[in-house]
C-alpha positions in Angstrom: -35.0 -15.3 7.6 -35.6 -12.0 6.0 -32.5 -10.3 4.8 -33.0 -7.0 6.9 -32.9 -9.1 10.0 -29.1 -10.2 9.1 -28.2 -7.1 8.6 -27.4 -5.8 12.2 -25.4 -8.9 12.9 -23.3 -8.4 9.5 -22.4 -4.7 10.7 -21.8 -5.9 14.5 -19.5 -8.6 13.2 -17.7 -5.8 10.7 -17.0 -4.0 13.9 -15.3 -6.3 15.9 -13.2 -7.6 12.8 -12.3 -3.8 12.2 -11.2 -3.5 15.7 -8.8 -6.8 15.3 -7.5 -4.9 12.5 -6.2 -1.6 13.9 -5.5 -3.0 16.7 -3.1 -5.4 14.4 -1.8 -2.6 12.2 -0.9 -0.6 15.7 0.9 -3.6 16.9 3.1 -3.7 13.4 4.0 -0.3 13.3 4.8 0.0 16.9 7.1 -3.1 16.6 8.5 -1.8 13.5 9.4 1.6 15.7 10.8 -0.2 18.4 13.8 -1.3 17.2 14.4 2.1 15.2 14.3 3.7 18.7 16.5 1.1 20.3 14.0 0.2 22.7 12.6 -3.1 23.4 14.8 -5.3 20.4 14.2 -8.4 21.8 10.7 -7.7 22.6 9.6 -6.3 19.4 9.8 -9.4 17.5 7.1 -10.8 19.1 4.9 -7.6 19.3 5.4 -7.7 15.1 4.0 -11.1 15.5 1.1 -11.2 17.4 0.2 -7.7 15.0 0.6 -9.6 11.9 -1.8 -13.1 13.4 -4.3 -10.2 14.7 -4.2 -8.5 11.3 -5.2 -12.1 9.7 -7.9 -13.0 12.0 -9.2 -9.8 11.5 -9.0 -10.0 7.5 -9.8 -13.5 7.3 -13.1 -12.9 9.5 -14.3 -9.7 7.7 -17.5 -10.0 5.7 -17.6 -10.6 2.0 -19.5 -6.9 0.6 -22.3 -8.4 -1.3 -23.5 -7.5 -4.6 -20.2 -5.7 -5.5 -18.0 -6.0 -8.8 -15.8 -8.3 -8.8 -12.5 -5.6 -9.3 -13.7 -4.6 -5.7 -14.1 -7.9 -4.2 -10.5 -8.7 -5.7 -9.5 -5.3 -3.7 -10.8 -7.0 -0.5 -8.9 -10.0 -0.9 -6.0 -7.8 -2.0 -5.9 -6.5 2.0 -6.0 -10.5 3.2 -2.7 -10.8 1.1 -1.4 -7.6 2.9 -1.9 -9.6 6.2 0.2 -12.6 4.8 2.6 -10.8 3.9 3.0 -8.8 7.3 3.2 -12.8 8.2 5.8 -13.4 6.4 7.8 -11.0 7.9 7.2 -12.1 11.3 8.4 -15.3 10.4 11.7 -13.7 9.1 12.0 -11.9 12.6 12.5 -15.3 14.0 14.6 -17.3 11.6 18.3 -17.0 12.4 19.4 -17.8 8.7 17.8 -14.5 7.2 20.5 -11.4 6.5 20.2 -9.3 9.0 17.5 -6.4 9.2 16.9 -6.1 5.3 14.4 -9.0 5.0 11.5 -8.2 7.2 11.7 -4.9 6.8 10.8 -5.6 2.9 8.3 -7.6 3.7 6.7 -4.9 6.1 7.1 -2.3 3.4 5.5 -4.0 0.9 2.4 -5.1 3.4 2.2 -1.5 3.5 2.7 -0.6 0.1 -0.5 -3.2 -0.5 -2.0 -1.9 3.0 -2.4 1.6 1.1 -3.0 1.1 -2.1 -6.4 -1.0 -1.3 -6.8 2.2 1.3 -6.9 4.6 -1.4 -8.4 2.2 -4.0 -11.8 0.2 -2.1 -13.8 3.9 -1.3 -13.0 4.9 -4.7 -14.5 2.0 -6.3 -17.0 2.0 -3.8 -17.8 5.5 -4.7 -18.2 5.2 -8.9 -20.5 1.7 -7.9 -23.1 4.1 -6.4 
């Protein structure tokens, strides 16, 4: 097989996994609002949720970039880590022993803190590759 003809199907598949992903990151912030607005408490736990396991499917299935460096394949990985961290915060959400709000709302600042910085950082070093 000719590596032109994989091609399309490489760009199809980055597609749908970029869908999973903002459709995970709108689920997160939405359930992080929701309880800031004092709608929906009991719901938003489990919105948060099913955001961070969409969020991981949809890093975990993205496409390795091929014949990168290897500071911007790390920066790629870096946003997988972002999605196990939103996890990890979900999990928080539902254990009873954690201290009150403070926990997963760490956990979901930091998954953005990560969440922008390879943002910011992946077109830049995609940029000084070319």
């Amino acid at each position: 097989m000719n590596k032109n003809q994989s091609q399309p199907a490489v760009n199809q598949r980055r597609a749908w996994t970029m869908w999973l992903v903002n459709i995970g990151l709108l689920a997160i912030v939405v359930a992080t609002a929701l309880p800031l607005l004092h709608v929906g408490v009991d719901v938003s736990r489990f919105v948060y949720a099913a955001g961070a396991v969409v969020l991981l499917a949809g890093r975990v299935l993205t496409p390795a970039p091929g014949n990168v460096s290897l500071r911007l394949k790390r920066m790629c990985r870096l946003e997988t880590w972002s999605a196990i961290i939103f996890i990890v915060g979900a999990g928080l959400l539902f254990y009873p022993g954690t201290a009150g709000t403070r926990d997963w709302i760490a956990f979901t600042l930091a998954g953005g803190a990560v969440q922008v910085y390879t943002s910011l950082m992946i077109p830049r070093l995609m940029k000084a590759e070319k």
